[in-house]
GUBA-865736 format. One record per residue: residue number from 1; residue in one letter; chain; x, y, z of N, C-alpha, C in turn. Coordinates in pm, whole numbers, plus 50000, padded with zeros to 5 digits. Layout:
// GUBA-865736
PT  seq  type  mol    n_x    n_y    n_z   ca_x   ca_y   ca_z    c_x    c_y    c_z
PT  NUM     A    A      X      Y      Z      X      Y      Z      X      Y      Z
...
//
This chain:
// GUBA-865736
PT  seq  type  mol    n_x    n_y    n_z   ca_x   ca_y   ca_z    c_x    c_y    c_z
PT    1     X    A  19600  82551  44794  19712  82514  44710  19698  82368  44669
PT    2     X    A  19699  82293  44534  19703  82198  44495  19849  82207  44434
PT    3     X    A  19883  81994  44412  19980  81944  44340  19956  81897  44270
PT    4     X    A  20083  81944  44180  20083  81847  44057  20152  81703  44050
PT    5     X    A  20030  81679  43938  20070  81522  43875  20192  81487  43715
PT    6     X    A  20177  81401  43749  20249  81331  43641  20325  81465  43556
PT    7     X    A  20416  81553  43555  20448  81620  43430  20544  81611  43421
PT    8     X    A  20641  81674  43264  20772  81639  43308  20885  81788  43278
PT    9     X    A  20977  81775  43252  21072  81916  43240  21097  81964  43357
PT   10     X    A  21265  82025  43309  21279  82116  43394  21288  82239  43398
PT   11     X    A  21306  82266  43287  21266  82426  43229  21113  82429  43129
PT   12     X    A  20994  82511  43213  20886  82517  43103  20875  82652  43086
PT   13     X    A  20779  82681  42928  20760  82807  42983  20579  82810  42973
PT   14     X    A  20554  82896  43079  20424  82887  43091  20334  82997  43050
PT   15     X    A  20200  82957  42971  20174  83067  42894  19996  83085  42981
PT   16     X    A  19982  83250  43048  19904  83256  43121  19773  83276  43032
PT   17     X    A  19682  83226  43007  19570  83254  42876  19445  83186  42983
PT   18     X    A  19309  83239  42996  19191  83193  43046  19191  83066  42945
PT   19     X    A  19155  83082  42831  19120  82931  42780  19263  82878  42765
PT   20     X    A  19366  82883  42749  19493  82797  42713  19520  82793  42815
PT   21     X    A  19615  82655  42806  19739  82651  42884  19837  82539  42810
PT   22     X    A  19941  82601  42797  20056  82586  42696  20173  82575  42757
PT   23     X    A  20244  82457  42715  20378  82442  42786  20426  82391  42703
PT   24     X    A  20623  82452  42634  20689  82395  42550  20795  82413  42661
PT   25     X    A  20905  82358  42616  21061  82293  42639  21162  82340  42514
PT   26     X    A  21210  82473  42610  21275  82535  42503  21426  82465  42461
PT   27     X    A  21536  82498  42351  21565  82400  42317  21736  82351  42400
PT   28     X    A  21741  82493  42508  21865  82428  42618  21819  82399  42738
PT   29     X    A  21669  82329  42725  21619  82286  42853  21666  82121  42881
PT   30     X    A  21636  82063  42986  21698  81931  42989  21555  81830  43088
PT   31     X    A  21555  81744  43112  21426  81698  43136  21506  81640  43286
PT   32     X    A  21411  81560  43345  21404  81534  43471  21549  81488  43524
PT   33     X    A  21565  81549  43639  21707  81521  43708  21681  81402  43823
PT   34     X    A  21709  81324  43830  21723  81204  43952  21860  81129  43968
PT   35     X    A  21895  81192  43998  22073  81133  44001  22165  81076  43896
PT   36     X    A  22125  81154  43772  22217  81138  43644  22341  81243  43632
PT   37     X    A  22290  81323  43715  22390  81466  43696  22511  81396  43783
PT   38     X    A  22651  81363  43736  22736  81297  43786  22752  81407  43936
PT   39     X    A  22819  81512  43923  22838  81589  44034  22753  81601  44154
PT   40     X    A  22601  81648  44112  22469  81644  44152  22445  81519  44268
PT   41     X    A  22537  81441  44215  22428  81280  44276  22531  81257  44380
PT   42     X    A  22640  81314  44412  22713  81277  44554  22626  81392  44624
PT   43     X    A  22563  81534  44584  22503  81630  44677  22359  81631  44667
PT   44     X    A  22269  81537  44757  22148  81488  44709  22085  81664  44724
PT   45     X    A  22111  81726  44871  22039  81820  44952  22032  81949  44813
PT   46     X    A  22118  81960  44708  22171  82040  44591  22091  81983  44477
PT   47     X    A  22089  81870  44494  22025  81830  44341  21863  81882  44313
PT   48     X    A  21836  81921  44239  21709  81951  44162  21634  81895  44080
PT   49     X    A  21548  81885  44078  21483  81701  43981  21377  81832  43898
PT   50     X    A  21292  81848  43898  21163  81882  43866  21113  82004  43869
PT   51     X    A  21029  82086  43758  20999  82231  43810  20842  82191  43717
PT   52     X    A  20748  82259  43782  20624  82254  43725  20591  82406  43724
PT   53     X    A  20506  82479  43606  20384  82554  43597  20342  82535  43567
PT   54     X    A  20189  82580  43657  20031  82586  43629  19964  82648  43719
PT   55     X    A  19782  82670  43646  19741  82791  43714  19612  82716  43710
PT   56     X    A  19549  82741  43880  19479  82614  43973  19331  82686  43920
PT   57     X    A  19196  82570  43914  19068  82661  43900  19029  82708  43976
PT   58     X    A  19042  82709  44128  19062  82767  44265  19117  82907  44272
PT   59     X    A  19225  82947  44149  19299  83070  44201  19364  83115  44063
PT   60     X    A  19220  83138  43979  19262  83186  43821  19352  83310  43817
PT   61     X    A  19355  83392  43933  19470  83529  43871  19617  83469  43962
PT   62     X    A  19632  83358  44000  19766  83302  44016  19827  83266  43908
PT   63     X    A  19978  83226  43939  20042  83097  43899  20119  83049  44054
PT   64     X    A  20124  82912  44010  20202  82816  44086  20362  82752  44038
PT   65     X    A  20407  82807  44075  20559  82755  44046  20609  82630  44153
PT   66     X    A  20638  82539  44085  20665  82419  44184  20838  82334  44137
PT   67     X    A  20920  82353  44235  21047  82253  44236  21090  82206  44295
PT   68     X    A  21142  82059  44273  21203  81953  44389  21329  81947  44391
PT   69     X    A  21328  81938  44510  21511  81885  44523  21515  81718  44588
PT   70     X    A  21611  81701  44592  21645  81581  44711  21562  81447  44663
PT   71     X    A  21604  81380  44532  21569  81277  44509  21566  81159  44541
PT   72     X    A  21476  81063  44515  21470  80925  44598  21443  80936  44750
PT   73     X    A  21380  80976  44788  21378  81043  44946  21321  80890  44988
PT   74     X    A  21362  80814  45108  21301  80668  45123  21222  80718  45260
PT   75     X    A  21039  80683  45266  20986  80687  45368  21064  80611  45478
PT   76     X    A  21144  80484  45493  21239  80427  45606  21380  80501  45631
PT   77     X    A  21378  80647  45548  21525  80665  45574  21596  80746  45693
PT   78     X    A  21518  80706  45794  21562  80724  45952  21735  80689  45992
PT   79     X    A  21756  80701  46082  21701  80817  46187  21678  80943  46146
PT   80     X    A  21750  80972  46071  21819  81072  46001  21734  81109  45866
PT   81     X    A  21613  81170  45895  21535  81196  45759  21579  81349  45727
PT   82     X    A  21503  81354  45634  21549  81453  45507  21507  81603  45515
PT   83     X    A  21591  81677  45449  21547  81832  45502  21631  81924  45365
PT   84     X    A  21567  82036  45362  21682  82142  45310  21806  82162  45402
PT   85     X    A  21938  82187  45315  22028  82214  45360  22042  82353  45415
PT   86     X    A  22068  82386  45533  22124  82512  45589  22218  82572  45530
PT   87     X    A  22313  82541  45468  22455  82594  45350  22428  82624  45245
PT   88     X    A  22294  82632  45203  22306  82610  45033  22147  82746  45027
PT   89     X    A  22190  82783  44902  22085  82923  44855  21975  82804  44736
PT   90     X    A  21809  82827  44764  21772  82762  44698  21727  82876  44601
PT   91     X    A  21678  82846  44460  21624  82971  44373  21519  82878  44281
PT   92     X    A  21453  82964  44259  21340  82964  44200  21346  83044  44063
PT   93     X    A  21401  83020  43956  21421  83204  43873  21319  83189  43773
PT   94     X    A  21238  83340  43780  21150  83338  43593  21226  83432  43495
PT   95     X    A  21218  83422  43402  21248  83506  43283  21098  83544  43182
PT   96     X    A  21098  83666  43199  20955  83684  43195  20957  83795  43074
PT   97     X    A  21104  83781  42990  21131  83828  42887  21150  83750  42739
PT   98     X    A  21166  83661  42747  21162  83579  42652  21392  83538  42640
PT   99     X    A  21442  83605  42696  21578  83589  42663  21707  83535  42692
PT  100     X    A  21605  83461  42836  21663  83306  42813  21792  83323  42972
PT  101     X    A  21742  83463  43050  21811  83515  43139  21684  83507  43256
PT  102     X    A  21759  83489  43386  21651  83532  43489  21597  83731  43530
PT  103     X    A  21492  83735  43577  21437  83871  43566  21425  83890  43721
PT  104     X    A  21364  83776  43785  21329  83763  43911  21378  83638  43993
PT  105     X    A  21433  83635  44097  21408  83549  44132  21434  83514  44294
PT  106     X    A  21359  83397  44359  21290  83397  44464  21413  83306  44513
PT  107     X    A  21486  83368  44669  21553  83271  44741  21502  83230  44847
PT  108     X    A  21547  83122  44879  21509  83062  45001  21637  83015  45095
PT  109     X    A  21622  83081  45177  21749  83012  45286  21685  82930  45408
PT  110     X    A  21741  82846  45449  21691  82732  45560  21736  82793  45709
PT  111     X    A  21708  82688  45821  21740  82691  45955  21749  82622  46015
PT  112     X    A  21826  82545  46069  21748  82456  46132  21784  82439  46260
PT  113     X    A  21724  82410  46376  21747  82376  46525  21702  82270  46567
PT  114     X    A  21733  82195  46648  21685  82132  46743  21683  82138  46879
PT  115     X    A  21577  82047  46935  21481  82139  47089  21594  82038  47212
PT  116     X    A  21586  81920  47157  21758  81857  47225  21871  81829  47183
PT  117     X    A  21928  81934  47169  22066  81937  47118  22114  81830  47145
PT  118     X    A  22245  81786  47063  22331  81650  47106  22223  81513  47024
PT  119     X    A  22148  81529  47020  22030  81385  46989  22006  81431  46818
PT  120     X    A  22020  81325  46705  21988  81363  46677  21794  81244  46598
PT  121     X    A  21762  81255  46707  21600  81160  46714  21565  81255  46627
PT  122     X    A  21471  81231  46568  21349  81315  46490  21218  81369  46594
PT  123     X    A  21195  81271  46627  21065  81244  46742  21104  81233  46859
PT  124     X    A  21020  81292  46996  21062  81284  47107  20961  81178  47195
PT  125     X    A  20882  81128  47126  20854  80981  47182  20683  81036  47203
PT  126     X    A  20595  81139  47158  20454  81127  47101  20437  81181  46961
PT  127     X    A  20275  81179  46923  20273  81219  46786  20295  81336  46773
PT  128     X    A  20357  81376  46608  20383  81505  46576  20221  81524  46499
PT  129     X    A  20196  81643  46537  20049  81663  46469  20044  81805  46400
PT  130     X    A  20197  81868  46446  20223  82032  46400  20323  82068  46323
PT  131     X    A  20395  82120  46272  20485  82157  46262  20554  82252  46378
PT  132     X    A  20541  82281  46442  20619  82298  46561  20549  82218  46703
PT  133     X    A  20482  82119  46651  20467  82002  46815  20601  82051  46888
PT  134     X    A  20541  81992  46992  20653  81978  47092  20725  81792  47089
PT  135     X    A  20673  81768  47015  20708  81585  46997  20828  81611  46881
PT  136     X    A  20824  81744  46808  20874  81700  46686  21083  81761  46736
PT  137     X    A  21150  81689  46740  21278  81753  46783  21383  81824  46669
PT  138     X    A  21357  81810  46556  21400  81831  46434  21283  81962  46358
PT  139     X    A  21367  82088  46387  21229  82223  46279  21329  82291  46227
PT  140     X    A  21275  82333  46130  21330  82383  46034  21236  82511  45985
PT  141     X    A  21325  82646  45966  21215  82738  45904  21354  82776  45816
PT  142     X    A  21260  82927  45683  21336  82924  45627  21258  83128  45596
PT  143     X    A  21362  83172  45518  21323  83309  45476  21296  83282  45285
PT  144     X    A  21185  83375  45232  21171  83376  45140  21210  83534  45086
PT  145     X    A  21298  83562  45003  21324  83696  44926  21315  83714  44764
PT  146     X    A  21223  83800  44722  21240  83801  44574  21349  83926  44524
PT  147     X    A  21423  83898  44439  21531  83978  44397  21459  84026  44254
PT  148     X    A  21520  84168  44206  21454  84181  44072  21589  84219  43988
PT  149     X    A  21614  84208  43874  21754  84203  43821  21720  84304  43697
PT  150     X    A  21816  84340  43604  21773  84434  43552  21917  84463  43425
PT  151     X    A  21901  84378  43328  22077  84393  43230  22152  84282  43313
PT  152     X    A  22066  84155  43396  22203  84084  43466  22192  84164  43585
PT  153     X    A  22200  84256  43640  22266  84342  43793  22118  84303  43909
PT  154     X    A  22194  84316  43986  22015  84295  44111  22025  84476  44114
PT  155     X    A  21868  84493  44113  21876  84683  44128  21726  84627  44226
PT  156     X    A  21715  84525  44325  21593  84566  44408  21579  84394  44504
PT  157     X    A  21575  84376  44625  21579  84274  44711  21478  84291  44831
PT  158     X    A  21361  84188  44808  21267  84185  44948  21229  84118  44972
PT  159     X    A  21203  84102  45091  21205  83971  45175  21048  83949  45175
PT  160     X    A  21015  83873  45162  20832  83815  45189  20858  83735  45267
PT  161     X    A  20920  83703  45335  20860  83576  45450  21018  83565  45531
PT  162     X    A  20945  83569  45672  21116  83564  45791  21011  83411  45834
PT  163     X    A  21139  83360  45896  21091  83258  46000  20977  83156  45993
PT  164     X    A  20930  83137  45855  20853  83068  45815  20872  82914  45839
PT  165     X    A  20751  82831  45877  20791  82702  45880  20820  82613  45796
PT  166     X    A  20866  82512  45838  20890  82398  45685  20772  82270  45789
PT  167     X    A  20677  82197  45762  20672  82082  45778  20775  81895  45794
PT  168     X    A  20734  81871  45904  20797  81769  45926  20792  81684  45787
PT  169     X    A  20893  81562  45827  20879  81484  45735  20775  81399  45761
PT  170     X    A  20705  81294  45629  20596  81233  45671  20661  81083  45747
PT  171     X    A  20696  81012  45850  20777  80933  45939  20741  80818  45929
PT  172     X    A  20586  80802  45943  20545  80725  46003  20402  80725  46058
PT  173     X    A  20297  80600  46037  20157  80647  46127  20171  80644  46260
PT  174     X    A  20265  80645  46377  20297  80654  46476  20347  80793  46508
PT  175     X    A  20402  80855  46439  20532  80949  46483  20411  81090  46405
PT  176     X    A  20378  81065  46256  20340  81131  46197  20164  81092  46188
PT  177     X    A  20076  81082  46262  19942  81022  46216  19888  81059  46128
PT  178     X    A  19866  81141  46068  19799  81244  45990  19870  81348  45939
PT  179     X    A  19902  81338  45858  20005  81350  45765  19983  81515  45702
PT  180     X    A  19891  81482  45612  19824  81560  45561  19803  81669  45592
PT  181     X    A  19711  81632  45726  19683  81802  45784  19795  81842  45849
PT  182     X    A  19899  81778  45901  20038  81840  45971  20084  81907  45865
PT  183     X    A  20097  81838  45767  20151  81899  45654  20079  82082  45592
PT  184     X    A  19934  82016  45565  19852  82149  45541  19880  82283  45654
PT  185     X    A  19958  82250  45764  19924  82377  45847  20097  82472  45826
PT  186     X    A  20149  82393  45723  20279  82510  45702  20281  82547  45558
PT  187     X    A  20165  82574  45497  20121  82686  45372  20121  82807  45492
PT  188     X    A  20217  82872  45400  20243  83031  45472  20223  83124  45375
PT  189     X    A  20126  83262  45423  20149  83347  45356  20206  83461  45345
PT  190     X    A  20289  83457  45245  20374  83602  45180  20308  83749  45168
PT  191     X    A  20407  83813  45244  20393  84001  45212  20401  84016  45059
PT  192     X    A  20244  84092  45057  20203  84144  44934  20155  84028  44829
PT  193     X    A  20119  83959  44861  20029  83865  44839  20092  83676  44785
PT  194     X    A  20034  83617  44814  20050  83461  44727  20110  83404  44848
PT  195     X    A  20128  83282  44837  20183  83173  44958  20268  83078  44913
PT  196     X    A  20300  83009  45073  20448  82946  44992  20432  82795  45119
PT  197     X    A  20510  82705  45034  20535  82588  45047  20653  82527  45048
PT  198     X    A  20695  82433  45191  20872  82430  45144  20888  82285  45196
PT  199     X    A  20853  82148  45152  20886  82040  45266  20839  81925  45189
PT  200     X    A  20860  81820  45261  20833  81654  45199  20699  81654  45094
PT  201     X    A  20723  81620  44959  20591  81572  44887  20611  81446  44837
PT  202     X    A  20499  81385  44813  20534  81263  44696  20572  81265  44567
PT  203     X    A  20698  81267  44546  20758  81280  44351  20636  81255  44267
PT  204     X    A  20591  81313  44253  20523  81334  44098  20530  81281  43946
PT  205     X    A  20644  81326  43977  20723  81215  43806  20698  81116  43793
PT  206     X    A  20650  81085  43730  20667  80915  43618  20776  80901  43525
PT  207     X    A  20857  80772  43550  20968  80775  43475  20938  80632  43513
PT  208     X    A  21018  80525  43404  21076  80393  43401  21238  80447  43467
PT  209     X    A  21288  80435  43555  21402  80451  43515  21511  80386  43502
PT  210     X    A  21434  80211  43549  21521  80103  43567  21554  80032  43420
PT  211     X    A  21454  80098  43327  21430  80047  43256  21549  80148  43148
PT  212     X    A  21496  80231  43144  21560  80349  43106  21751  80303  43095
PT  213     X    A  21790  80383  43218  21927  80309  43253  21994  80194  43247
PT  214     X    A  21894  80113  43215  21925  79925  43177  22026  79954  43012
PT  215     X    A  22073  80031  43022  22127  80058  42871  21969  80061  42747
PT  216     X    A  21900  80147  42829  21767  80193  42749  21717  80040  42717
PT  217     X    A  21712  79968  42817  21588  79835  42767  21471  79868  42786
PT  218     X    A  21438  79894  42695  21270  79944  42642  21189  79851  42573
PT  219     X    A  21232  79715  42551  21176  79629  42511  21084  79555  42521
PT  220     X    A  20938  79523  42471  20820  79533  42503  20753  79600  42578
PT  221     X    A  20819  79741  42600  20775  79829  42780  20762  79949  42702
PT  222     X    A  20661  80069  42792  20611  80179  42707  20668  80232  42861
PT  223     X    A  20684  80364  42790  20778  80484  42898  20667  80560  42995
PT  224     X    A  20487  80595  42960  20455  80661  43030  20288  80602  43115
PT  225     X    A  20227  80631  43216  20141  80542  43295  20040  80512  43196
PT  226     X    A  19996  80558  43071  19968  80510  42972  19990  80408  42863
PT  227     X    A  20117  80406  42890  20203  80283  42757  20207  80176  42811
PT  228     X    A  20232  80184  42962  20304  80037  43010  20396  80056  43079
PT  229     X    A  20453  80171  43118  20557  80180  43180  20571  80174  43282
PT  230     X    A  20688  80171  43419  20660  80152  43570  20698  80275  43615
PT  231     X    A  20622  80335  43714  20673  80443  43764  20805  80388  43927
PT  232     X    A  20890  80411  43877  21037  80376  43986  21007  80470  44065
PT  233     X    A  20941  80582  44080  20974  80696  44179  20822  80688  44242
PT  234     X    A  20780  80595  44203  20633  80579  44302  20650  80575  44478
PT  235     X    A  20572  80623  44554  20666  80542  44725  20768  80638  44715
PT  236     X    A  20815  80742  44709  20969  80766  44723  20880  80950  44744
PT  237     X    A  21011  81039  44811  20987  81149  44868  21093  81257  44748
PT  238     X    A  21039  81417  44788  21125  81502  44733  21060  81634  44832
PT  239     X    A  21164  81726  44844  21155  81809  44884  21084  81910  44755
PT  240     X    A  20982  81920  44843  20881  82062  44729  20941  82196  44799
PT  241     X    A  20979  82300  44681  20960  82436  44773  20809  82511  44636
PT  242     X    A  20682  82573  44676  20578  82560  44587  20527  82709  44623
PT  243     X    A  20567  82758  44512  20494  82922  44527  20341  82961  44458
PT  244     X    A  20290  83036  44493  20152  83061  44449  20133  83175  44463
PT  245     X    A  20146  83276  44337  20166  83445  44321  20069  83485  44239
PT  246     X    A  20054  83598  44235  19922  83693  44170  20017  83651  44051
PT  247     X    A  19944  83666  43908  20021  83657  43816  20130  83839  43762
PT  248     X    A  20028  83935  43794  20107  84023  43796  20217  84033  43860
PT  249     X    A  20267  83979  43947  20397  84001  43998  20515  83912  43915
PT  250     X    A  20451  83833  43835  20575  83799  43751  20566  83818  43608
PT  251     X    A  20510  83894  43552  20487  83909  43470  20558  84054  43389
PT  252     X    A  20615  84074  43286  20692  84209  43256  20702  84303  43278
PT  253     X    A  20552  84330  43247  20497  84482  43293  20442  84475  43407
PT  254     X    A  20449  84358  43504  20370  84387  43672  20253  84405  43631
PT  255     X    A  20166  84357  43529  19977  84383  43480  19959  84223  43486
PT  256     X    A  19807  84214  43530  19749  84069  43468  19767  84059  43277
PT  257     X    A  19744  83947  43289  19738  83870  43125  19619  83894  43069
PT  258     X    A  19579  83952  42969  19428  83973  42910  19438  83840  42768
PT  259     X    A  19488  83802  42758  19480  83746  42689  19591  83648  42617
PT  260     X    A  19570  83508  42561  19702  83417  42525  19798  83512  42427
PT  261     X    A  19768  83581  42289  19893  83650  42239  19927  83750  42292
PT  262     X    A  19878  83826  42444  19954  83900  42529  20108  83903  42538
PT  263     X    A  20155  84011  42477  20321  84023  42512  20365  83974  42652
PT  264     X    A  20282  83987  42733  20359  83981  42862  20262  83815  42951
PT  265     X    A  20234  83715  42832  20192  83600  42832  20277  83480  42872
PT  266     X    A  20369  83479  42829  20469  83382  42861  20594  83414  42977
PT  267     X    A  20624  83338  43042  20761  83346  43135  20797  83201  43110
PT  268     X    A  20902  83240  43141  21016  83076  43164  21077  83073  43289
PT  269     X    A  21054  82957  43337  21095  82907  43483  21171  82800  43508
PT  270     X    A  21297  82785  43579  21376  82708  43596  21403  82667  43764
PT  271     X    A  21462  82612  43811  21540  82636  43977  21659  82600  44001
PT  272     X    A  21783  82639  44085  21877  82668  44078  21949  82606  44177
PT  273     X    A  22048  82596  44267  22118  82587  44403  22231  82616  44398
PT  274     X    A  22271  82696  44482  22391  82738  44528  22467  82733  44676
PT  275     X    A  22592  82711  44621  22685  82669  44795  22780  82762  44759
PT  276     X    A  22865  82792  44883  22948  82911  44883  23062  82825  44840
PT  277     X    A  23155  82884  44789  23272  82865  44747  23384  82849  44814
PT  278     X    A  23509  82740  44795  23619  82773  44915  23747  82749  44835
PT  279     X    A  23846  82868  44835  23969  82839  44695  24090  82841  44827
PT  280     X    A  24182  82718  44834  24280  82664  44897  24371  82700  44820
PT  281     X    A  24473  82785  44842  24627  82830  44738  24767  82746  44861
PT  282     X    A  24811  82688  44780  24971  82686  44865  25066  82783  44860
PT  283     X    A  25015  82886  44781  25135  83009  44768  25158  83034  44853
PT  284     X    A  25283  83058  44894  25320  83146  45009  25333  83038  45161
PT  285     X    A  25322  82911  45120  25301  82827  45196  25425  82721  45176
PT  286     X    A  25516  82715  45130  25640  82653  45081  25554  82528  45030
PT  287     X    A  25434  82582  44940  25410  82441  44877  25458  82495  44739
PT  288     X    A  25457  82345  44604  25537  82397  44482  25385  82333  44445
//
């Protein structure tokens, strides 16, 4: 499994072709989220920044669907570092019809425990080198289910992955030495094929955004690592959840792509979050 660099959007649609690869921004898509969404930015664990497709030279009858949540993530932001929320439904959705509705789409629910209750340390005082070390006091797994929808209605729900791990956060060269390979050992793979990814990456995005938000002072400054611009989200963390599927499984007819004007060539991909709902009435309560 590889990551992506520099791209931007949050809705693409991705067009599966051996020689192409094609990405437009259809026209109620909206571009990178980092705490502009007024509501969004009091619920970091909810917010959604980023969705990427692309298809790796490693694993030509894939695609890779990739989205972040949890922006600005600060490598010092201890004790108390960063995770998916246990309350909240994450989604992944394609529309693999052209109509601007989801067809499929992939949830993820969290877990999380700790090995000493009451504490809440990250580390229990050696290196984490696993995702389930015994150093690490903070784990988290999560279930993966793809739903298939059909007019709007769900008519089909299955689970590919129970109890799957999430990787620690990256802490520290003390806590975390090796990062990398701790990290590499919680690619998990999914029933009925492709693998999955759910935990700390380095933001990807390039954005000015100090610059940006300065009431758009753009003055003598170019917006992308080409123009001149600064990347603000350099150094800074996001929660990846990163799928990697046969392409037939998302695709209309469930067939590979033979070709770029293939009907069943394009999907559109977005990601989602959801929290349960809570409605407080005074009726009946001698409130007016």
């Amino acid at each position: 499994m590889r990551f992506p660099r520099r791209v931007s959007g949050r809705w693409l649609l991705a067009l599966f072709a051996a020689a192409a690869a094609v990405l437009a921004v259809p026209a109620l898509s909206s571009a990178s989220s980092h705490r502009e969404a007024p509501g969004t930015s009091r619920d970091p664990t909810a917010d959604n920044t980023d969705v990427y497709v692309f298809r790796t030279q490693d694993a030509p009858n894939t695609v890779t669907l990739v989205s972040n949540w949890i922006p600005f993530e600060d490598p010092a932001g201890g004790p108390n570092f960063y995770r998916f929320d246990d309350n909240a439904r994450y989604y992944i959705n394609v529309d693999n019809k052209g109509d601007g509705q989801y067809h499929i789409r992939y949830l993820f629910k969290f877990k999380t425990r700790y090995r000493q209750p009451g504490t809440f340390l990250y580390g229990l005082g050696g290196p984490i080198t696993s995702p389930t070390s015994k150093n690490l006091n903070v784990l988290q797994t999560y279930s993966v289910t793809r739903q298939d929808y059909r007019n709007g209605s769900l008519v089909s729900s299955k689970v590919l992955g129970r109890n799957l791990v999430a990787p620690p956060d990256n802490v520290g060269a003390k806590t975390t030495p090796n990062y990398a390979a701790t990290a590499a050992q919680a690619v998990n793979q999914l029933t009925g094929g492709g693998k999955v990814f759910a935990g700390q990456r380095d933001d990807p995005f390039f954005a000015s955004l100090g610059r940006i938000f300065d009431t758009v002072n753009l003055t003598g400054a170019g917006l992308g690592n080409k123009g001149g611009g600064v990347d603000d989200l350099a150094g800074y963390g996001v929660h990846s959840i990163v799928l990697q599927l046969p392409i037939d499984q998302v695709t209309r007819d469930q067939r590979p792509v033979t070709s770029a004007k293939a009907k069943n060539a394009v999907i559109g991909v977005w990601s989602s979050t959801d929290r349960r709902g809570l409605s407080v009435s005074g009726a009946g309560a001698g409130g007016g």
